[in-house]
PyMOL CGO cylinders between C-alpha atoms (Angstrom):
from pymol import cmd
from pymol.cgo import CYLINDER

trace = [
    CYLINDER, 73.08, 184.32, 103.18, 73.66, 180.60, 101.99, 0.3, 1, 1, 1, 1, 1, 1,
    CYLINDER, 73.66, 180.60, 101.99, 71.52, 178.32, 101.96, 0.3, 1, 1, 1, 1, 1, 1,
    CYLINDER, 71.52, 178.32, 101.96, 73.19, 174.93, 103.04, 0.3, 1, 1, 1, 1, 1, 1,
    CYLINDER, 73.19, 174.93, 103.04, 70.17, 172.56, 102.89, 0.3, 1, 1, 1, 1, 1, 1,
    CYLINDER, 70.17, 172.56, 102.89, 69.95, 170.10, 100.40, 0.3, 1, 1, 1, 1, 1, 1,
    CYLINDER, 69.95, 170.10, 100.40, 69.10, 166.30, 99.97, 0.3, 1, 1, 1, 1, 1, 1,
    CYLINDER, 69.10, 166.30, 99.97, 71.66, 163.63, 98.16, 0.3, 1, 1, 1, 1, 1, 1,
    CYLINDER, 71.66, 163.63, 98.16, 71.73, 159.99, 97.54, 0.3, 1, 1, 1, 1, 1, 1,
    CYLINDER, 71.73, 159.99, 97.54, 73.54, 157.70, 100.66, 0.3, 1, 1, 1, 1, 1, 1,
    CYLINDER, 73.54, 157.70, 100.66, 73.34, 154.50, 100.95, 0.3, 1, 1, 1, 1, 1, 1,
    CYLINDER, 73.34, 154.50, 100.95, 70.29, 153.79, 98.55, 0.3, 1, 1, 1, 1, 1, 1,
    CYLINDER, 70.29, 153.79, 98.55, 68.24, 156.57, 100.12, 0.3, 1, 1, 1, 1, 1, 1,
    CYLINDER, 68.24, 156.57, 100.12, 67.99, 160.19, 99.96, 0.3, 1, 1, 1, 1, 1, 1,
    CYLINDER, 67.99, 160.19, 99.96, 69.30, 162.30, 102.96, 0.3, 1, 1, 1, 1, 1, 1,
    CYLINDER, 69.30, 162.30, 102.96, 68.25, 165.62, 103.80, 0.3, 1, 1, 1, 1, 1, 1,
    CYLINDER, 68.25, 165.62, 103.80, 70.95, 167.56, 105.60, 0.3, 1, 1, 1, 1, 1, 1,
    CYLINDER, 70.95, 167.56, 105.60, 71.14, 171.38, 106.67, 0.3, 1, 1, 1, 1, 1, 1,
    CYLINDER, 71.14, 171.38, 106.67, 74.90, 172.15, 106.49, 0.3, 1, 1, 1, 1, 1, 1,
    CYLINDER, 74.90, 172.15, 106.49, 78.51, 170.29, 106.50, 0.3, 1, 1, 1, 1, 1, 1,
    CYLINDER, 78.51, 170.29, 106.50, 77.88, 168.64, 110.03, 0.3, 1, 1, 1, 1, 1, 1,
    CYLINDER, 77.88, 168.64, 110.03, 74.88, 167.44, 109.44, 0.3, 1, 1, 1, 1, 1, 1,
    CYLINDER, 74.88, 167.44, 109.44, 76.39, 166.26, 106.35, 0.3, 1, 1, 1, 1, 1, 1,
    CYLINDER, 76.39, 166.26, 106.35, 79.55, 164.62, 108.14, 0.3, 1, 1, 1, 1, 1, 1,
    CYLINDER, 79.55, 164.62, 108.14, 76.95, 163.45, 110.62, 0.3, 1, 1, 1, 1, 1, 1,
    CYLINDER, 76.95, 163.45, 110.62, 75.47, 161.18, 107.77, 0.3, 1, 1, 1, 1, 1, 1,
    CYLINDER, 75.47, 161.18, 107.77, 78.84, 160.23, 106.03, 0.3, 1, 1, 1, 1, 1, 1,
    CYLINDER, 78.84, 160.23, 106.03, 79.94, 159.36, 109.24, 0.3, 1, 1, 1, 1, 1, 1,
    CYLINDER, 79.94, 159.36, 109.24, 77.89, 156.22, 109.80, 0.3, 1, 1, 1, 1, 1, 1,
    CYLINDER, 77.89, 156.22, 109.80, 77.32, 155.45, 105.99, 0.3, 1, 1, 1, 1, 1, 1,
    CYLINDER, 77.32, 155.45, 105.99, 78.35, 152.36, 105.02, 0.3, 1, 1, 1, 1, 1, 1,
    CYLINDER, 78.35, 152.36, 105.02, 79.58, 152.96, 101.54, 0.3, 1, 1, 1, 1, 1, 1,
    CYLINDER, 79.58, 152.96, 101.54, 81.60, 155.64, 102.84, 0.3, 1, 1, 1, 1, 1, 1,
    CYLINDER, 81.60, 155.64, 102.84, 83.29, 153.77, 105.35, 0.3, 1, 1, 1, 1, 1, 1,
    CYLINDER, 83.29, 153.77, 105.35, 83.92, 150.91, 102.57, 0.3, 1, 1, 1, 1, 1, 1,
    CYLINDER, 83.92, 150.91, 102.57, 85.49, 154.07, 100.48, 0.3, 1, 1, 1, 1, 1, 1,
    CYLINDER, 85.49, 154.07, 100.48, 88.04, 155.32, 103.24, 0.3, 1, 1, 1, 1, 1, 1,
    CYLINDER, 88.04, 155.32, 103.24, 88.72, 151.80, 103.72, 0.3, 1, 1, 1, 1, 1, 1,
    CYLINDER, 88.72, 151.80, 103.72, 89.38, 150.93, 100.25, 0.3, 1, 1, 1, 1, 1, 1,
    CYLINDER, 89.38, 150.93, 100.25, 91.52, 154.40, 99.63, 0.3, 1, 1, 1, 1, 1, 1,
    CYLINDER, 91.52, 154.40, 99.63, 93.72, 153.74, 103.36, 0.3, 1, 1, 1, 1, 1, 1,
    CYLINDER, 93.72, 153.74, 103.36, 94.47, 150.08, 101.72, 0.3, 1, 1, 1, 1, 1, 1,
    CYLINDER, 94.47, 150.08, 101.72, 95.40, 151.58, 98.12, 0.3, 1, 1, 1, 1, 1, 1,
    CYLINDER, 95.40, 151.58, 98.12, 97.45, 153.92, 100.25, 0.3, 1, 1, 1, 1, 1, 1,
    CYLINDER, 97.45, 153.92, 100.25, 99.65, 151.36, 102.09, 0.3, 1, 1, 1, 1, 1, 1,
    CYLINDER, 99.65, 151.36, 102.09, 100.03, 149.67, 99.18, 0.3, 1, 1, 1, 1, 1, 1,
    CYLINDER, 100.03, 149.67, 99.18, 100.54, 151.95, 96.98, 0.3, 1, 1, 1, 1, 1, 1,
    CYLINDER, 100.54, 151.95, 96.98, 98.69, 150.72, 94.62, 0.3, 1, 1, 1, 1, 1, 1,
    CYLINDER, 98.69, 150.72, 94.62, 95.00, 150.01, 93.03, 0.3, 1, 1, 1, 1, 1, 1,
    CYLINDER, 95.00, 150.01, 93.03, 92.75, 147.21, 94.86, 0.3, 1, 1, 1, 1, 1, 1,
    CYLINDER, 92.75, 147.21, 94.86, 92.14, 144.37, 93.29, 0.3, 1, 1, 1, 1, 1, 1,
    CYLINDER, 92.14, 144.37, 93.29, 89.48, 141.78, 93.36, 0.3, 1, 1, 1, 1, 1, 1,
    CYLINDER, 89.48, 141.78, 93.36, 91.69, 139.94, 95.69, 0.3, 1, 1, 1, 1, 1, 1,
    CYLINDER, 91.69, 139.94, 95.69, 91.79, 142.07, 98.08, 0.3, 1, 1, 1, 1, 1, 1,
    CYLINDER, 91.79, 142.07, 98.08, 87.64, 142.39, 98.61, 0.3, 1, 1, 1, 1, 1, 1,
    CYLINDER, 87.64, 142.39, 98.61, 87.52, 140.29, 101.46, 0.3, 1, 1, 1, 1, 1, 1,
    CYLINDER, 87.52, 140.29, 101.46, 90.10, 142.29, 103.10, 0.3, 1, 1, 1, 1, 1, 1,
    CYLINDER, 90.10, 142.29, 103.10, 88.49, 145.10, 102.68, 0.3, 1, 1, 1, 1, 1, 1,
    CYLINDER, 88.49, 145.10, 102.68, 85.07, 143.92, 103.71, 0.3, 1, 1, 1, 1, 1, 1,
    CYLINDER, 85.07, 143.92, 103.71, 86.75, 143.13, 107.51, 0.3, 1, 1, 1, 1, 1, 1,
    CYLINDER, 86.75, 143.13, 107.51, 88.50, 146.38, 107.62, 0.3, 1, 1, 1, 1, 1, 1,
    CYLINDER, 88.50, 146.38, 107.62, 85.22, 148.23, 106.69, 0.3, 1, 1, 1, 1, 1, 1,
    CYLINDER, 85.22, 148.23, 106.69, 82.97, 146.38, 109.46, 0.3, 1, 1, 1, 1, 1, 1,
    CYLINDER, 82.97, 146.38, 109.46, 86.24, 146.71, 112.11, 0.3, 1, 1, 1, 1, 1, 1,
    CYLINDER, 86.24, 146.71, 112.11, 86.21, 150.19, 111.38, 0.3, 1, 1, 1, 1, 1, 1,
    CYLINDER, 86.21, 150.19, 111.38, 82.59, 150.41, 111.58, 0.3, 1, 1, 1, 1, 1, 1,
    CYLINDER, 82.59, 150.41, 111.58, 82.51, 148.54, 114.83, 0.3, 1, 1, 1, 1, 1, 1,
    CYLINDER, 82.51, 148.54, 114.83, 84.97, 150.62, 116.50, 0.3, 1, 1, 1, 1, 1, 1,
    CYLINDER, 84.97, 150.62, 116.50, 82.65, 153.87, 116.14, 0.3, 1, 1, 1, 1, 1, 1,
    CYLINDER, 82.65, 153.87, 116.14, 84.92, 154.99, 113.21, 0.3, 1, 1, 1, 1, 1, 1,
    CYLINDER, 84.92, 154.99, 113.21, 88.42, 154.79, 115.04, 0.3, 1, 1, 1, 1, 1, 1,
    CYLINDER, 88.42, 154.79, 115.04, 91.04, 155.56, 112.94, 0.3, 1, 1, 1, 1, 1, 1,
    CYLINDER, 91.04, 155.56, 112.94, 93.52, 153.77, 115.02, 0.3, 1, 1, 1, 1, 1, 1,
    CYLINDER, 93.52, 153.77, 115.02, 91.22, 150.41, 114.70, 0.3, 1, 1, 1, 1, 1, 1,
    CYLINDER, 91.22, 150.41, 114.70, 91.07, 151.22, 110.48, 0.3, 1, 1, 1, 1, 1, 1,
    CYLINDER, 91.07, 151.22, 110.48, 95.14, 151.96, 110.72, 0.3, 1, 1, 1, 1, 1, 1,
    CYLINDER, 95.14, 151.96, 110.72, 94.96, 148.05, 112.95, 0.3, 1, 1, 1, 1, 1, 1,
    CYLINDER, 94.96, 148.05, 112.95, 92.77, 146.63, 110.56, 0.3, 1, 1, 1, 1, 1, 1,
    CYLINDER, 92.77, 146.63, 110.56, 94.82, 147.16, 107.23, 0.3, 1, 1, 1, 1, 1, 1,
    CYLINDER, 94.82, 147.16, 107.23, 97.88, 145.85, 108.72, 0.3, 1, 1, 1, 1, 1, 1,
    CYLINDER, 97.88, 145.85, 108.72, 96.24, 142.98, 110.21, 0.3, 1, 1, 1, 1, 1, 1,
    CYLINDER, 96.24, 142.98, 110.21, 94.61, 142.27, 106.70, 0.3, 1, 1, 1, 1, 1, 1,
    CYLINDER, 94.61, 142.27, 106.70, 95.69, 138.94, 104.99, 0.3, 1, 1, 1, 1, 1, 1,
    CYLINDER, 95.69, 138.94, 104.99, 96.00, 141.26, 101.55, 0.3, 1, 1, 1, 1, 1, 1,
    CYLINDER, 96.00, 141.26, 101.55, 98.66, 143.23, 103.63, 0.3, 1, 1, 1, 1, 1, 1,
    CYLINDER, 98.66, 143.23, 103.63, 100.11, 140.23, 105.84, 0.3, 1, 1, 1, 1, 1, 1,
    CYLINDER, 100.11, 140.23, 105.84, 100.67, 138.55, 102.54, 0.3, 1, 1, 1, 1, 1, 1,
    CYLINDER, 100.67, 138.55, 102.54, 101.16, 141.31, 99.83, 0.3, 1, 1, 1, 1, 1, 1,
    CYLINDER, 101.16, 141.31, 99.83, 103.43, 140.93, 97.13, 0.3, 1, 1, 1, 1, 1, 1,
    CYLINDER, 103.43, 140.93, 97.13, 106.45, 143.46, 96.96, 0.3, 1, 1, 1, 1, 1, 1,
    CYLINDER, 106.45, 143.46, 96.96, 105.95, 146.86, 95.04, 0.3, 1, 1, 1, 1, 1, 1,
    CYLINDER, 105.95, 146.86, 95.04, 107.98, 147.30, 92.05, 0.3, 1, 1, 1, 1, 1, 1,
    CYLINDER, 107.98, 147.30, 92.05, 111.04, 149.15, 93.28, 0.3, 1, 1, 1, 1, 1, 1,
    CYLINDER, 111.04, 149.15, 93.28, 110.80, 147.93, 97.34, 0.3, 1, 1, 1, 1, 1, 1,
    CYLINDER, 110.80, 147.93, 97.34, 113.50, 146.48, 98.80, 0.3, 1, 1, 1, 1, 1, 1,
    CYLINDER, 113.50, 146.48, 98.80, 112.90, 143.74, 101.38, 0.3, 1, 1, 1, 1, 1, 1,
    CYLINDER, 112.90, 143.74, 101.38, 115.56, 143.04, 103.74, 0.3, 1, 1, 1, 1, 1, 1,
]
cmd.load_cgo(trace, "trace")
């Protein structure tokens, strides 16, 4: 038998959770987690590292995201609606045409 209860460190507190949906219950409406998927889906389209730049950008895409009960169609909206993607410089090796 496994015991799946255990207690870690979100958001500044400690959360007790019995099991992986409890768990992704939590994650789910933590706000440093939904700053980290929205920091790793912007890294992602550009294919490269944030940088301090782009805070702001991810700040809105975070709350949108947040706002939108965790829709990943309204995250997907929000990074290409971003001024750090509107505006992004080229990636070594793209070709604009």
């Amino acid at each position: 038998m496994v015991n799946a209860k255990s207690t870690y460190p979100i958001d500044g507190k400690d959360q007790a959770f019995n099991g992986a949906r409890e768990l992704a219950q939590i994650l789910s409406t933590s706000a440093t987690v939904q700053k980290c998927f929205s920091t790793q889906w912007l890294r992602y389209a550009f294919k490269r590292k944030d940088v301090a730049g782009d805070g702001p950008s991810i700040e809105a895409i975070a709350s949108a995201f947040s706002k939108s009960g965790n829709n990943i169609k309204d995250l997907l909206a929000g990074v290409a609606a971003s001024r750090s993607f509107r505006y992004r410089a080229p990636a070594q090796g793209e070709i604009l045409q």
